[in-house]
Residue frames as qw, qx, qy, qz and C-alpha x, y, z in Angstrom:
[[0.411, 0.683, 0.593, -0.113, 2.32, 19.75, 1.50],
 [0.063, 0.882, -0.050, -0.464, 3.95, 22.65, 0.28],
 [0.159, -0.367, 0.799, 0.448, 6.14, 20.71, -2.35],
 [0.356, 0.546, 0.758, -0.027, 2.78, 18.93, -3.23],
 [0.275, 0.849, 0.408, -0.194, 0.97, 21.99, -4.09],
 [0.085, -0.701, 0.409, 0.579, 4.35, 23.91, -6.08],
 [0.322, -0.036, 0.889, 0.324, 4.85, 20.69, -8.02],
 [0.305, 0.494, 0.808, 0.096, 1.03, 21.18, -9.01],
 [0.127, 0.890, 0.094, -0.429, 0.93, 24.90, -9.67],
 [0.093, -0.459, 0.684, 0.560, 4.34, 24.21, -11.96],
 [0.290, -0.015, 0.906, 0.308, 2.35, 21.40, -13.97],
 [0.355, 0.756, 0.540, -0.103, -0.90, 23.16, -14.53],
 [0.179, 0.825, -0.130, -0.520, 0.74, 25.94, -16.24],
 [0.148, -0.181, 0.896, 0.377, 2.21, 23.11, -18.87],
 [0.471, 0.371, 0.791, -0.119, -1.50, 21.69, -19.49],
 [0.028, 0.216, 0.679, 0.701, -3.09, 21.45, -23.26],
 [0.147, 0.551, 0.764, -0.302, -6.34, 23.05, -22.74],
 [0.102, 0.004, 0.515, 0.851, -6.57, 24.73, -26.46],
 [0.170, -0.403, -0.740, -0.512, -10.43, 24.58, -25.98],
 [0.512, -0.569, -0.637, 0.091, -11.61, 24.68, -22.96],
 [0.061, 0.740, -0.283, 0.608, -9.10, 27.25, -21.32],
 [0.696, -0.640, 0.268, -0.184, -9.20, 25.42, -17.85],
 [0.567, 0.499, -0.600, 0.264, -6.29, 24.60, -16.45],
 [0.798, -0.498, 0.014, -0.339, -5.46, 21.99, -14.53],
 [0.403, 0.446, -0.735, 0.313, -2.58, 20.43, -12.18],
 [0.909, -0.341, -0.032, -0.236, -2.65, 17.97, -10.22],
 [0.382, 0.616, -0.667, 0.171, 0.50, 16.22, -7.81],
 [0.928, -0.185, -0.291, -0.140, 1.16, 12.79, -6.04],
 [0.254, -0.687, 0.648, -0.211, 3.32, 11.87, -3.39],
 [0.819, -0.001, -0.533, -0.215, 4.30, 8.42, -3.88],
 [0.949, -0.263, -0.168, 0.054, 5.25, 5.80, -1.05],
 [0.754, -0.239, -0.145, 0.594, 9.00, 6.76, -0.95],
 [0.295, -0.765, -0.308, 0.482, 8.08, 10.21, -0.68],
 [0.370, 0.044, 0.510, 0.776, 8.74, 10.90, -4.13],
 [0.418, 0.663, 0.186, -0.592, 6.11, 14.22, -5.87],
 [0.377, 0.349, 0.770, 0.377, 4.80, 13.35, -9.17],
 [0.201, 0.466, 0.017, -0.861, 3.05, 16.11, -11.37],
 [0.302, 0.211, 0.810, 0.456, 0.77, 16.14, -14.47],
 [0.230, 0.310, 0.182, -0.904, -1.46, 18.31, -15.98],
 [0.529, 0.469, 0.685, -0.178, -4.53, 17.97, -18.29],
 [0.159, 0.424, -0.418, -0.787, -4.61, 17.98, -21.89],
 [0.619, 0.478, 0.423, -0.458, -7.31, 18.12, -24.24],
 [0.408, 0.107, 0.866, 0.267, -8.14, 16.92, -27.46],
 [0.399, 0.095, -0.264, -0.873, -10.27, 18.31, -30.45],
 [0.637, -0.268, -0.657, -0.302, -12.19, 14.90, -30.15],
 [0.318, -0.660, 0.326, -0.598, -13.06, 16.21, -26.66],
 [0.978, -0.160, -0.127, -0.029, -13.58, 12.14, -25.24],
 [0.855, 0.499, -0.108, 0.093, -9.98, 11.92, -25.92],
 [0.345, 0.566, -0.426, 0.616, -8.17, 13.82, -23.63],
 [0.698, -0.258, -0.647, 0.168, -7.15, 13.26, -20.35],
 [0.541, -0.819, -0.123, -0.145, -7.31, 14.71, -16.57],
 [0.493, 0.682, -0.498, 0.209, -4.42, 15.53, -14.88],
 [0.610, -0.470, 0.509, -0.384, -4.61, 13.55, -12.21],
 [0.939, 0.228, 0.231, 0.117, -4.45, 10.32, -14.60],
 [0.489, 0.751, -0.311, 0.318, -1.13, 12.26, -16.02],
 [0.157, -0.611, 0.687, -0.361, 0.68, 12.32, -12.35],
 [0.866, -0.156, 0.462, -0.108, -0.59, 8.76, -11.49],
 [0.921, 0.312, -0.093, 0.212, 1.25, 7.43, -14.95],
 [0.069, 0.811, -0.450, 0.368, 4.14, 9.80, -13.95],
 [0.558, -0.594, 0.405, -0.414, 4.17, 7.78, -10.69],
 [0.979, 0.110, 0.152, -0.079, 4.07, 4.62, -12.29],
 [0.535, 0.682, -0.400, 0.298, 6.79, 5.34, -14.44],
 [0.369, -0.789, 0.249, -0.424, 8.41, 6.02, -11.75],
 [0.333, 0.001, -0.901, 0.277, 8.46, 3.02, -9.89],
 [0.274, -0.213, 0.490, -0.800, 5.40, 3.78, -7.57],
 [0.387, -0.164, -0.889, -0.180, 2.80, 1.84, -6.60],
 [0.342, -0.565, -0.666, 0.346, 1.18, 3.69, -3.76],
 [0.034, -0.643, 0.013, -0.765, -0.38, 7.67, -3.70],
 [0.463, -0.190, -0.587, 0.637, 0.04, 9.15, -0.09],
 [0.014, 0.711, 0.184, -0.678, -1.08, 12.81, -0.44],
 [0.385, 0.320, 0.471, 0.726, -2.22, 15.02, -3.49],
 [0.014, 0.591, 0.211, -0.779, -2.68, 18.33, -4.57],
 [0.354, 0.397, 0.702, 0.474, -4.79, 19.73, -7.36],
 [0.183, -0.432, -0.006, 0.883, -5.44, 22.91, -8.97],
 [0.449, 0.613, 0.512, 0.401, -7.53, 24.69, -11.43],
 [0.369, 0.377, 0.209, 0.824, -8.52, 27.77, -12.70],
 [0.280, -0.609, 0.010, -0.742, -8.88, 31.08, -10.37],
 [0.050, -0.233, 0.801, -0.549, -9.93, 30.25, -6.67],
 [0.791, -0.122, -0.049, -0.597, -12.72, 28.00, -7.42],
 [0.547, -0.385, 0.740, -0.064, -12.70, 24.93, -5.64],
 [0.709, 0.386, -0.450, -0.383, -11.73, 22.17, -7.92],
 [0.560, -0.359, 0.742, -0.084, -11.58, 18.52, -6.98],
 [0.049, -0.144, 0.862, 0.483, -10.75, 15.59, -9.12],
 [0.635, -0.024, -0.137, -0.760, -13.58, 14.42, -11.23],
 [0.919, -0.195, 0.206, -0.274, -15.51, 10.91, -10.95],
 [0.861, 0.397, -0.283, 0.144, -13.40, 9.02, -13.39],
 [0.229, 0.673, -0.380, 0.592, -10.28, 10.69, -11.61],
 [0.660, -0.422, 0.232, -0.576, -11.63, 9.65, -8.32],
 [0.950, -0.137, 0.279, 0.003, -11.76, 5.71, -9.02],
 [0.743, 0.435, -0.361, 0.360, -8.46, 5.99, -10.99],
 [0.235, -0.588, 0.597, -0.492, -6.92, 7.60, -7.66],
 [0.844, -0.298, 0.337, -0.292, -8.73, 4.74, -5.65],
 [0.961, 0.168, -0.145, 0.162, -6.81, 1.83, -7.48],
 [0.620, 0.493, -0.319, 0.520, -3.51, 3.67, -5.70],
 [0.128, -0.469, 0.372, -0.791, -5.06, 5.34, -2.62],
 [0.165, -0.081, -0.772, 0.609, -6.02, 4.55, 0.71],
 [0.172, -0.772, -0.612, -0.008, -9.39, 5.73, 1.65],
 [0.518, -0.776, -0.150, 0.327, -7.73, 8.08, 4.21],
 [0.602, 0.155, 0.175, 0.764, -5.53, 9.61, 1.64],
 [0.083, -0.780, -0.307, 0.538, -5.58, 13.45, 1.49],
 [0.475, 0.564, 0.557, 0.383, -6.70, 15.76, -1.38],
 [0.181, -0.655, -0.210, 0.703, -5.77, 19.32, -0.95],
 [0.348, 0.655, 0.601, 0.298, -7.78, 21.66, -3.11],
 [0.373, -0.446, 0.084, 0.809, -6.01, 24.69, -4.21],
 [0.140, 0.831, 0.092, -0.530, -6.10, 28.14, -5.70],
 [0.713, 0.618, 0.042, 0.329, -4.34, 28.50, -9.25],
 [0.016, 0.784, -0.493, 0.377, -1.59, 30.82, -6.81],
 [0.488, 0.230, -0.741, 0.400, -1.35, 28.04, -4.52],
 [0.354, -0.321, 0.310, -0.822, -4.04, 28.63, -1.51],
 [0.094, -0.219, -0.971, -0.012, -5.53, 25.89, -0.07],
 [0.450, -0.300, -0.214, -0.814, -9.15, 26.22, -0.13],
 [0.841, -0.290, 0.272, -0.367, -10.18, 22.65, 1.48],
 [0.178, 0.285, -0.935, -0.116, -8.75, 19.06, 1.91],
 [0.968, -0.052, -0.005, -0.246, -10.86, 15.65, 1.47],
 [0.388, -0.294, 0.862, 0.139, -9.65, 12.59, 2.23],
 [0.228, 0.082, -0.730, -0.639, -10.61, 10.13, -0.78],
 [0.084, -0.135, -0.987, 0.037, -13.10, 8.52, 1.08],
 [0.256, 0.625, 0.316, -0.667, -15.31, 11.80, 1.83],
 [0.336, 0.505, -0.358, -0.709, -15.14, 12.16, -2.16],
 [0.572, 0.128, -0.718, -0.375, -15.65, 8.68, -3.57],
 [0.659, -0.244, 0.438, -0.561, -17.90, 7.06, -0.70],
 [0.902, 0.108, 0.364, -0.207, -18.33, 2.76, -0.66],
 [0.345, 0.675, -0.415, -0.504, -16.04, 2.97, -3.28],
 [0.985, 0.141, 0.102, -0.014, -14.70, -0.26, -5.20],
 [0.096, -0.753, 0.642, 0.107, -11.20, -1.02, -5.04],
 [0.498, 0.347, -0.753, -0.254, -8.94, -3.34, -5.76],
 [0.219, -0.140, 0.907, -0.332, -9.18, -5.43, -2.42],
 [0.674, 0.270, 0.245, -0.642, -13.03, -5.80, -3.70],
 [0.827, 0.347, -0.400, -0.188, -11.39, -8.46, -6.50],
 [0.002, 0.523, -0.795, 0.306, -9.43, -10.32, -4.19]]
């Protein structure tokens, strides 16, 4: 976890957030145990910009991945920050239910972990088109 949560302290301190000031990182472990990063970067047409949890999942892709295992995510100060909705059902199209979310300080403290399924209850995945 501890590579998780470096990977995501290094990438929030990269994020565009020219407006807002919150900064946010956010890292994936993929299937072959590879750590993805990404951070969040905003947009003067606020819609427009993106989460950084959608930044490490394309990272992953790139990649070659196809499967998140474990993530860490960060914002600003030691409030607890977990991904938002949108951020949520992108995760779900990569995660398990039963993945783990570990919600961290902006130094790196873990505050709490969810699995994806305490955050995005019933969700709707892919197996749901199948």
């Amino acid at each position: 976890m501890r590579d998780l949560i470096e990977e995501a302290k290094s990438a929030r301190l990269k994020a565009h957030a020219p407006y807002s000031m919150f900064l946010v990182g956010a890292a994936m472990r993929d299937e072959y145990g590879r750590v993805h990063g990404g951070c969040n970067i905003e947009n003067a047409s606020y819609p427009q910009g993106w989460c950084a949890e959608p930044s490490a999942i394309s990272a992953l892709v790139m990649a070659g991945g196809r499967k998140i295992t474990e993530i860490a995510v960060m914002g600003n100060g030691a409030t607890l920050c977990t991904p938002c909705g949108g951020c949520r059902q992108k995760i779900r199209e990569f995660a398990a239910p039963d993945v783990k979310i570990h919600c961290c300080t902006e130094s790196g403290e873990l505050i709490q972990t969810f699995t994806l399924e305490e955050l995005l209850p019933y969700s709707f995945g892919p197996e749901n088109l199948a």
